[in-house]
N, C-alpha and C positions, 0 to 999 in steps of 0.2 A: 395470319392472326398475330396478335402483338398483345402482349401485355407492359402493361402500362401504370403508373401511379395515379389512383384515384383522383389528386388532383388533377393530372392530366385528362383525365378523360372528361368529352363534350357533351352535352345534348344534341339526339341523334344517333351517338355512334350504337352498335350492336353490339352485344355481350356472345363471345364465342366461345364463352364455358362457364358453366352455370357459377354462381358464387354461392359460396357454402358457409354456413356457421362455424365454430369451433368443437359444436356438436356433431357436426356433416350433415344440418338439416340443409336443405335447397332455399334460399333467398330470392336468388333469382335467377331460373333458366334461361338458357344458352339462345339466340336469338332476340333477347329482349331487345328494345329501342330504351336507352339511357335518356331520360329527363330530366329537368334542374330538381322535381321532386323527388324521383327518384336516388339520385346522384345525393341530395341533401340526405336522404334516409340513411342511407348507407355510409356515409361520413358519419352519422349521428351511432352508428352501430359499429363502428372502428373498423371499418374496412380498408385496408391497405393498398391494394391494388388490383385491378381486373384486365380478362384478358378478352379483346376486344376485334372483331375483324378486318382483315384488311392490313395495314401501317399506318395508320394515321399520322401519329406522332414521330415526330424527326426528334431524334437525340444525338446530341453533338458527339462525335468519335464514333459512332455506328457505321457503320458500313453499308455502301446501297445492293441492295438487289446486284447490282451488272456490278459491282466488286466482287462481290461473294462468288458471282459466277464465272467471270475473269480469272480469281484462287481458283476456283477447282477445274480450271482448263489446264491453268497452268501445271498444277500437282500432276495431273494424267497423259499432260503432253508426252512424256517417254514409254508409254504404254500404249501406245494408240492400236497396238499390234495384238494387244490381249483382251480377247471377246469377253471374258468373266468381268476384266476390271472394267472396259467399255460400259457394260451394262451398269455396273456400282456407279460410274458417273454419273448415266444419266439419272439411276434411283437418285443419287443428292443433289444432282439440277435440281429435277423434280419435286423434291421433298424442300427446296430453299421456295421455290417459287409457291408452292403452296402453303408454306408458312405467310407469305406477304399476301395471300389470297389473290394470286393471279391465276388464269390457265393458260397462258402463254407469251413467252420471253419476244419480244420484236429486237432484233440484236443488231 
């Protein structure tokens, strides 16, 4: 998932968390399909930005996927020996690649 600048986002893309009022009323639930009508409402209602599945959008200086996971090979290379930290790696493999909405890294 990736959160995004409303103008960035497309028609099409899904909403993977609900957007909320200022009140914390629900707008719009998690799974929607984003439309140009929908997307115009929501600017009309000052909405700043939603977070949306997948990565769609490329922002300059970010980092890709196989960077993020290249860091944290690197960080645990001297560790490779300790079963507990082993484990901590792979939870943050895991937890980067499910942040971009994949189930698995082809490396």
């Amino acid at each position: 998932m990736q959160r995004i600048l409303l103008a960035q986002a497309e028609p099409g893309m899904i909403l993977a968390k609900e957007i909320l009022n200022p009140d914390g009323l629900v707008l719009c639930g998690a799974g929607t399909e984003l439309s140009d009508t929908l997307l115009g409402r929501l600017a009309s209602m000052d909405v700043i930005d939603v977070t949306v599945e997948g990565h769609p959008v490329i922002i300059e200086g970010e980092k890709s996927l196989r960077e993020e996971l290249q860091e944290v090979e690197l960080r645990f290379r001297r560790v490779e020996d300790i079963a507990p930290l082993m484990y901590l790696k792979k939870r943050i493999q895991a937890r980067l690649i499910a942040a971009r909405g994949l189930e698995a890294v082809t490396k």
